[in-house]
N, C-alpha and C positions, 0 to 999 in steps of 0.2 A: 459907776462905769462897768463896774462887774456884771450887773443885770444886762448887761448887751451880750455877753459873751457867748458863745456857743459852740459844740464840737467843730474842729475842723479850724476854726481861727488857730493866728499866730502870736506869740504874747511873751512879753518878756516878767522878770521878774525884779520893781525896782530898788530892794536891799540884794538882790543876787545876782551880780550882770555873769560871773563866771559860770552860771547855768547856763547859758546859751538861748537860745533863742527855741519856744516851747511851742506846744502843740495841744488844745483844748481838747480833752478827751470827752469830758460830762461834765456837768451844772445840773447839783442837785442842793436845792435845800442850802445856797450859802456854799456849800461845798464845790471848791473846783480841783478837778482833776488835771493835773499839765503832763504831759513826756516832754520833758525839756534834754536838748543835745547832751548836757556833759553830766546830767544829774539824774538824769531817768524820771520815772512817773512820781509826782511828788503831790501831795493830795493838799490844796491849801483854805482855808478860814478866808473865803471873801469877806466879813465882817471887819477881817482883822488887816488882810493884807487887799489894794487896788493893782491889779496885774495893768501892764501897759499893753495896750493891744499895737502889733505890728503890718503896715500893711505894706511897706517898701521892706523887702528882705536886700534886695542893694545899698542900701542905706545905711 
């Protein structure tokens, strides 16, 4: 699912829901970049971790 992502999507984090709800910076090489609300720019291992992509923020 991570190979869909792209700057600018919404995406949460599914072992870290107290990060808030994040913001796709760059996708490079496996590597994704998020600014999540309560945790700032956190750079993660799409190998390791599948971000859940958000498309109702009322939700």
């Amino acid at each position: 699912m991570n190979e869909l992502l792209e700057p600018g999507m919404l995406v949460k984090h599914p072992e870290q829901p107290n990060w808030g709800l994040g913001q796709v910076q760059s996708v490079i090489d496996g590597k994704i970049t998020v600014n999540f609300e309560q945790c700032g720019k956190v750079t993660i291992d799409g190998n390791r971790v599948t971000l859940l992509p958000v498309f109702d923020t009322d939700a």
